[in-house]
N, C-alpha and C positions, 0 to 999 in steps of 0.2 A: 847381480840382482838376486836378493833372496826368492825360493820358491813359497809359493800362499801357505799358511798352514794348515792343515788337511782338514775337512772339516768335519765337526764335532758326528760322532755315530749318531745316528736315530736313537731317542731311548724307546724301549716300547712301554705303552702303558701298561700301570700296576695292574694285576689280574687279580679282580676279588677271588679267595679262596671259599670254594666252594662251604669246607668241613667247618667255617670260623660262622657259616651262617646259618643261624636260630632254622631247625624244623618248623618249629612255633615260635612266632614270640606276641606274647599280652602284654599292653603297654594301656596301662592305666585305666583299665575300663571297669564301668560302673552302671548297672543297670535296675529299674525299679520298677513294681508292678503297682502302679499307681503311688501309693503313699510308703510301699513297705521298697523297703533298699533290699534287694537281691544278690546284690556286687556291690564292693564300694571299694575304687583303687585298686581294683587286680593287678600284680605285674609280673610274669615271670617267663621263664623259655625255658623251650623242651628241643635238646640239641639231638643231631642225627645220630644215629646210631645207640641209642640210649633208651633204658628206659625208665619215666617220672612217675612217680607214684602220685596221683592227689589226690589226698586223705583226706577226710570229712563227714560228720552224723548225716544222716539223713537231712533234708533242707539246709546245707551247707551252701549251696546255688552252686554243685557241681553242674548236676543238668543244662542249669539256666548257661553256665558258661560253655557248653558243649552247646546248645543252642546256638548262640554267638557266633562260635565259630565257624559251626554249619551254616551261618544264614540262615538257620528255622526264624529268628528273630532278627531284627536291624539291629547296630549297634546304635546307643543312644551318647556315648559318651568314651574316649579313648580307640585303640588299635588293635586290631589282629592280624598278625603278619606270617605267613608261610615260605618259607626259604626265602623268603625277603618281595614277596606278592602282597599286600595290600590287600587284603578281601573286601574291603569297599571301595577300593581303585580298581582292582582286577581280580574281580571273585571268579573267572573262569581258571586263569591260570593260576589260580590259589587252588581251589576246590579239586581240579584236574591232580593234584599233586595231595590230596586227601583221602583216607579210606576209612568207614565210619561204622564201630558197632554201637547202637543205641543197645537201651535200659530192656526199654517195649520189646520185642517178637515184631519182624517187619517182616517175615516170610509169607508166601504164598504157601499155603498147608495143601493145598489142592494141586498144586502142581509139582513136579518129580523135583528132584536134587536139581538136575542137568536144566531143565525149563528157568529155574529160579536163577539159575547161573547166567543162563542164554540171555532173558528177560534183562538182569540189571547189562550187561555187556553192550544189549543193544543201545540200552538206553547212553550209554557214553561210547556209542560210535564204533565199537568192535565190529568188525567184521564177523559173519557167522562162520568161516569157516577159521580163522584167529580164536573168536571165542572158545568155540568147542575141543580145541585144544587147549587151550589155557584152563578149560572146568573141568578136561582128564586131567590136567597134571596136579590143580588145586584137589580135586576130590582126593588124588591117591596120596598128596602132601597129607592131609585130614585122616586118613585111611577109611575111607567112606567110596571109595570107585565101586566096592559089588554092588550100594545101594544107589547108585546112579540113576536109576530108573523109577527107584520108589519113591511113591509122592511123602512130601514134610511131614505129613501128619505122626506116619509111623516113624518116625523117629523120638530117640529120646531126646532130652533138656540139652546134657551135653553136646550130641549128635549136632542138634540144631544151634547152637552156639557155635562150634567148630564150623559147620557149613555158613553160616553169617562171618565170620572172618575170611572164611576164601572168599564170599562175592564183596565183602572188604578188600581182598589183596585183587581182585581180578582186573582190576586198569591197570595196575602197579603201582601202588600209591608209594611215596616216602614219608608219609604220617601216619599212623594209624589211631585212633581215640576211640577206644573202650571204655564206656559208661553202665559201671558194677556189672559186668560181662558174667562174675559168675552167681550171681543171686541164684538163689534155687537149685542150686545144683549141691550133687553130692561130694563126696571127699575126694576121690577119686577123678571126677569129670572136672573140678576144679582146677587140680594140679595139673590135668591134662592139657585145660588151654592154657595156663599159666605157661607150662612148660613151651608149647607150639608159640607163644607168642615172642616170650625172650629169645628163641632159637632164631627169630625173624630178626631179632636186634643183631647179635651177633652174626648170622649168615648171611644178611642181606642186607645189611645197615641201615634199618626203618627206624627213626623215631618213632617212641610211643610214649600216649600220654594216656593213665591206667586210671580210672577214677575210681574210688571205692572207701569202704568203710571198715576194712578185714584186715587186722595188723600183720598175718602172717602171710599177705600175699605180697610183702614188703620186704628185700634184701636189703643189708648196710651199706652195700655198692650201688643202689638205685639213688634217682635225686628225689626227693621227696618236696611237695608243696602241702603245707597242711592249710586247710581252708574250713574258715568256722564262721559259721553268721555273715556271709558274704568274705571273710576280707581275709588274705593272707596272711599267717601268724608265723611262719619260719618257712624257710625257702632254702634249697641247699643240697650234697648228700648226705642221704640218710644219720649215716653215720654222725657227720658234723651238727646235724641239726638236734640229735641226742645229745651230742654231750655240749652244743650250747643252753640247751635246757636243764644241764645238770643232773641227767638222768640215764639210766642203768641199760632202757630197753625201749624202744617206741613207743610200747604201752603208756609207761610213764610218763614218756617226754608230750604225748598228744594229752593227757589227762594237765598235767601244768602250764601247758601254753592254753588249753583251753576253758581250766578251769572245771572241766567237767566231772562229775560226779559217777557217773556209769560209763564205761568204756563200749564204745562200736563193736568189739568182739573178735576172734578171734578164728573162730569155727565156720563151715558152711551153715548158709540160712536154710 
């Protein structure tokens, strides 16, 4: 009498891979302030550890789609999804995994570096005695620990820019979205956080999604979305997205896909 044949192993199920899932990912959204279309058809992903340039004039509807994302607005039409959360299915466990520098100045001027840190930490649940080590080790990341104590006001543009991306990184986000982060600031204070934030892609594998209008804060190793009048006109890296436009340098290639007649510029504002 033969023996049974052994039976077949367990398989175990496929394990999604963490690295193959969108930071971000915009799926088809479209949004309108009454009669004027602000978005139409958005679609594109901002992978971990990378960082996306979206390039665009002024009233591109960069804002309006950092809106979006945040929840400042509902969507009205299509998807926003973070490491694969649903922000209108599960905007807590979306959001939790978000770190957000707006356009505007959202600082307390009145209250010190450390208060401002304390203040958003509490607000998503840190412990005080977690926080205040997590705002020594972001202050001295920034190099702002002597002025820990001095209220926002005395601070400069830059200063205060850098301090708005530590209480950015302070829950630990794996997104980070900067909307034209460095306006106003000088040549210097520019390349400062330009530099602090790419350091954060490669050391720390945060997506980032960079919005702005400034071609030189744009490498040929970055993915680039360029966004005009609402709608997505080349999506890609940098690089590729050049020379499908048949052109020499970003300058150009944004001036042909968009048609545009005056270039967004190059310089600090």
């Amino acid at each position: 009498m033969t023996s049974p044949a052994p039976s077949p192993e367990p398989q175990e199920a496929p394990r999604l891979d963490a690295a193959a899932v969108p930071a971000l990912s915009i799926d088809g959204v479209s949004h309108a302030y009454g009669p004027r279309r602000a978005l139409i058809d958005v679609s594109f992903n901002v992978q971990p550890a990378s960082f996306t340039a979206l390039l665009g004039l002024n009233g591109a509807g960069k804002s309006t789609l950092f809106s979006l994302i945040t929840r400042l607005f509902g969507i009205q039409s299509g998807r926003v999804g973070i490491f694969g959360h649903d922000i209108g299915k599960s905007p807590g466990e979306a959001l939790r995994l978000l770190g957000v520098v707006f356009q505007p100045r959202t600082l307390d001027l009145d209250l010190s570096l450390t208060q401002n840190l304390l203040y958003h930490a509490a607000l998503h649940g840190i412990s005080r005695r977690e926080a205040a080590a997590r705002s020594a080790e972001l202050l001295g990341r920034i190099g702002l620990s002597d002025r820990a104590g001095s209220k926002v006001r005395d601070l400069s543009g830059g200063q205060m820019r850098r301090l708005e991306i530590a209480r950015a990184l302070l829950h630990r986000p794996r997104l980070l979205l900067l909307d034209e982060p460095t306006v106003g600031l000088d040549v210097k204070a520019r390349a400062d956080i330009i530099s602090q934030v790419r350091q954060l892609v490669t050391e720390q594998g945060i997506g980032v999604l960079w919005a702005t209008h400034l071609f030189d804060e744009i490498l040929p190793s970055d993915d680039l979305v360029v966004l005009h009048q609402g709608k997505v006109l080349a999506r890609g890296p940098m690089s590729r997205v050049v020379t499908d436009a048949g052109a020499q340098d970003v300058n150009t290639a944004f001036m042909r896909l968009t048609g545009a007649q005056t270039m967004p510029g190059g310089g600090g504002a």
